[in-house]
N, C-alpha and C positions, 0 to 999 in steps of 0.2 A: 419030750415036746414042751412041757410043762417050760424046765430050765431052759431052754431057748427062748421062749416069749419072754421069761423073767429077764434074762441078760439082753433082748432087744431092746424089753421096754425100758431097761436102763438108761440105754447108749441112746435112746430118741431124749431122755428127761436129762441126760447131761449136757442136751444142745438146746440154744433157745432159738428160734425161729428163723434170725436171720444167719444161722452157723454159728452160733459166736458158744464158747465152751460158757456152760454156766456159772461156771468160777473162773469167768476170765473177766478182764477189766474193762470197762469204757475208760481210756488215757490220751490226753490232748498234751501234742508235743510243740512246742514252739519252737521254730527254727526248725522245722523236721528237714530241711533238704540240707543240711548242713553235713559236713564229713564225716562227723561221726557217727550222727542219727540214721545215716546210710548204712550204716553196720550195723544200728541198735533197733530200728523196726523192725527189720523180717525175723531177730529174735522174738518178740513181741507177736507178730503176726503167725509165728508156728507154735506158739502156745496158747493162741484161743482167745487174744484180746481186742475188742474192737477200738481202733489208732485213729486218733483223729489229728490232721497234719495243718502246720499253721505257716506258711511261708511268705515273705513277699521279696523275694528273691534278688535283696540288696546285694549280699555279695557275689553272687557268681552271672548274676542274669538267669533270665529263664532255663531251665533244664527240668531233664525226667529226671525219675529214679523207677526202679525197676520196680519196687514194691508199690508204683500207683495202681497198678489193676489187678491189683488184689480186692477181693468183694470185702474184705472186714478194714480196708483203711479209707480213709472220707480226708480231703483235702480244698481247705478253705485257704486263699491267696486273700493276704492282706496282712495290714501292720500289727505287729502285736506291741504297737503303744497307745493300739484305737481301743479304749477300755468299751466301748459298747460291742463295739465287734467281736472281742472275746466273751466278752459276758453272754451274749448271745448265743454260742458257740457251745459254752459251758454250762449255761441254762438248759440250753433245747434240748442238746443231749444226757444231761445229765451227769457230767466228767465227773469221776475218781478219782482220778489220780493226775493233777496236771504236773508237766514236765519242764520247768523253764531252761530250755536253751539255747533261746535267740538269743544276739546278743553281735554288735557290732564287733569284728577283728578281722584279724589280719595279719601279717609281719610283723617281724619287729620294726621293720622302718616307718609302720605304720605308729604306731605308740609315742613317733615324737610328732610326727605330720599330720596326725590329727588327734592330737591330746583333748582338746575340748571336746570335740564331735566324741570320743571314745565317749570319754565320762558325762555328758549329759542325755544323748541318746542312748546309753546303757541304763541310764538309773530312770530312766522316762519306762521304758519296757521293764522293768522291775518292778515299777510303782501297777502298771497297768494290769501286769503277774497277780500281784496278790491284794493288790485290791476289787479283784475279781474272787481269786482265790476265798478272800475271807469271808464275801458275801454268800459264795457255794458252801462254806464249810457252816454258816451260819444257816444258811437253808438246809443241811441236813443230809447233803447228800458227797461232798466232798471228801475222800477219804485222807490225802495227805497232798502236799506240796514238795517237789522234789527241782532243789536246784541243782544245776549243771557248774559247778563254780571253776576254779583254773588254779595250775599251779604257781601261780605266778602269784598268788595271796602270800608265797613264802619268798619273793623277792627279796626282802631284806632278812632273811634265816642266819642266823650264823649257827646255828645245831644240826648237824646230820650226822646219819640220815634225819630229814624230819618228821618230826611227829605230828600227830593231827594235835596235840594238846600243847604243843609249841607255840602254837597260832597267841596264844593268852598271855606268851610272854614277849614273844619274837617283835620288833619296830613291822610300822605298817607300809605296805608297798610305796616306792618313790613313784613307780608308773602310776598314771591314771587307768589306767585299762586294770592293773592287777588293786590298786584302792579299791575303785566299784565291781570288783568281781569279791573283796572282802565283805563288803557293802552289803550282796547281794545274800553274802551267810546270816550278816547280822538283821536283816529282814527278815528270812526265817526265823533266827531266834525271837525278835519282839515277834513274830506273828505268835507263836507258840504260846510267848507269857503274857499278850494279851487277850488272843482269841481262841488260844487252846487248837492251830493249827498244826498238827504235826507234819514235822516235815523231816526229809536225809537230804544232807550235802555230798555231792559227789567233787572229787577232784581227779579229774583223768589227768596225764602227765604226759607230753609230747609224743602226739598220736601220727603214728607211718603205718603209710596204704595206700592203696589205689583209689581213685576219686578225687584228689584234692586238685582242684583247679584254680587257674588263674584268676584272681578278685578283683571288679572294674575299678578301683582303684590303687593296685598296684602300679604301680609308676616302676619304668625299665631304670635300673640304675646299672651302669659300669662295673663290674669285676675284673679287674684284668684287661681284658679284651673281649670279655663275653656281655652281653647286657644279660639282668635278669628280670623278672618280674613279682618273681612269689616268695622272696623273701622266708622261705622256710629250707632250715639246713640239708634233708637230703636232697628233694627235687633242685636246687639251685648245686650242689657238689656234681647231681646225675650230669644235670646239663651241662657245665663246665666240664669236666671230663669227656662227656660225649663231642664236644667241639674239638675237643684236642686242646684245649688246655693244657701249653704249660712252660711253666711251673704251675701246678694249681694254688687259686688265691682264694684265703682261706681269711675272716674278716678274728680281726686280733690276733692272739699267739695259738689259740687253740686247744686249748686249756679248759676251756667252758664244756663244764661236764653236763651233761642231759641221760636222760632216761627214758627211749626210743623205745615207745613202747606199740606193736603190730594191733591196731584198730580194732579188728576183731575180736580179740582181748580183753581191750576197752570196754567193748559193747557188752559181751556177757558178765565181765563183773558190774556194769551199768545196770546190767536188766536184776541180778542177781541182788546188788544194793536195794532198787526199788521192789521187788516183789519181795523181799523175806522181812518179817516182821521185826525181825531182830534189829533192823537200823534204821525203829521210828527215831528222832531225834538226835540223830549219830551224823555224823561225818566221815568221810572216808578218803583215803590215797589208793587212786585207783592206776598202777601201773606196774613195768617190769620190777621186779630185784637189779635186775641188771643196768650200771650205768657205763657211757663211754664217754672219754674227751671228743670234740670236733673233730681234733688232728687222727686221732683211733678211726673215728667214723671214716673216714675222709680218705685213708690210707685202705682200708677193709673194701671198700666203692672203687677207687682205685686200681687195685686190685681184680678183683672181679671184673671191672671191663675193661681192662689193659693190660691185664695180661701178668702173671707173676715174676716176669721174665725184663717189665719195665723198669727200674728206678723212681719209687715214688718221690719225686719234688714240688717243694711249697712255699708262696712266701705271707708275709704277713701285712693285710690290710687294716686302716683302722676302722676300727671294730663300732656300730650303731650304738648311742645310746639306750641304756636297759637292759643292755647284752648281760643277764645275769651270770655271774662266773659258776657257781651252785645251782642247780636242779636235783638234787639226790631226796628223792621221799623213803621212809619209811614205811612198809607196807605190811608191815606184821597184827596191826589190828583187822586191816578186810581178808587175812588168811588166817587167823585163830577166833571172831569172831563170826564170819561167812562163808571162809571155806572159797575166797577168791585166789587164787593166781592168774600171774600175765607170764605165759610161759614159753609164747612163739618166739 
């Protein structure tokens, strides 16, 4: 009898009042309704941490996610370049660990249409990020800063795979969207050697899943005969084929390798980077081993809903500025130092 009180009174003292596990985190996420962050909450939410969601739902317009009525996530709508409104936010509750990845995007068609909107509404939500951040970490209760950064900081790589320690030698992105997403690492690092904020960089790598929806500023462009609007290679390949497309029009020769990596994935090597001690001030490539060309991709889609019995044909449109030919990461530092793979 004795032993059963002792193991009850355990399991009440491992919960704090409002459910939340005692070793789990208060973590404020910017950009929480975002594609990814759709995968990476409810990891977060089944291990005991109370999430606090920050959205004002530039890209997609209003939506749910299925994780709002959960009792341990709290979601506040508003800009995360309002620096009082986050501080606030950060203050009352107390934040741990904030997460920054808001962050104006899009297509690629978007990177030339709105270059300036990219890079100065990006670096406005950066500035509002951690000059929040540095005031929590100076009050005492801050435990680290964790940016969301992009693969596209390796836009200009000529080494692959690449490395995370390439970044020091590699030319700096031509796009404005992949500069202030370097921008955003090198923030963390002065935060660090100034105020001693630690932080990890995450690089996720071209994320496929379900959830990604249309962005009110996608503009319908021409393929072929099909218009599209989302500017992302599988859902624009889906739709295309689904119309009956064809020849399927595939934008340049198809040659442009990526690393298609399933979402889910994503999220737990995401949550895996931020909770493990081991990548206070690290950086990491968070995606598959495995890469394909366009035309690969494209053919594999093809296939699958047309049947093996079709004749794959394509031809070649030209191709958006930015269109990086290289996407291939390196991912052997977050699988020998954390014990990440992306393996769907």
């Amino acid at each position: 009898i004795l032993l059963v009180f002792f193991v009850l009174a355990m399991a009440a003292r491992s919960r704090s009042p409002n459910g939340r596990s005692a070793s789990g985190k208060k973590i404020l996420i910017t950009g929480s309704h975002g594609f990814i962050m759709g995968y990476t909450i409810p990891i977060f939410l089944e291990q005991g941490h109370e999430v606090y969601g920050v959205d004002n739902f530039w890209k997609y317009g209003t939506l749910s996610r299925g994780f709002e009525k959960h009792p341990r996530f709290h979601f506040f709508e508003g800009d995360a370049k309002d620096v009082a409104f986050l501080r606030k936010i950060v203050f009352d509750n107390k934040i741990e660990i904030f997460i920054a990845a808001a962050a104006i995007i899009g297509g690629i068609s978007m990177f030339h249409k709105l270059a300036y909107f990219l890079l100065a509404e990006n670096e406005r939500i950066t500035c509002a990020a951690f000059d929040v951040c540095v005031e929590a970490k100076q009050a005492g209760f801050l435990e680290k800063v964790v940016v969301i950064s992009s693969s596209m900081v390796y836009e200009c790589c000529e080494s692959f795979p690449s490395k995370e320690a390439d970044l020091k030698s590699c030319p700096p992105p031509q796009s404005t969207y992949g500069f202030q997403k370097l921008a955003c690492e090198y923030f963390a690092k002065g935060a660090w050697e100034q105020h001693q904020l630690p932080y990890t960089i995450i690089r996720p790598f071209n994320a496929v899943g379900i959830g990604e929806q249309r962005a009110k500023t996608d503009a319908e462009v021409l393929s072929g005969n099909v218009k599209l609007a989302m500017s992302h290679v599988v859902p624009d390949l889906v739709q295309k084929i689904l119309k009956g497309q064809k020849p399927l029009h595939i934008l340049g020769a198809g040659n442009q390798k990526r690393h298609y990596t399933y979402a889910g994935d994503l999220a737990a090597g995401i949550v895996k980077c931020i909770m493990d001690p081991r990548s206070k001030n690290q950086d990491f490539n968070i995606s598959t081993a495995v890469g394909h060309t366009v035309l690969e991709l494209a053919e594999v889609i093809w296939k699958r809903l047309n049947g093996p019995d079709v004749p794959f044909e394509y031809v070649s449109d030209e191709p958006f500025q930015h269109d990086v030919q290289m996407r291939v990461p390196c991912v052997q530092k977050a699988k020998e130092v954390l014990g990440i793979e992306c393996t769907t």
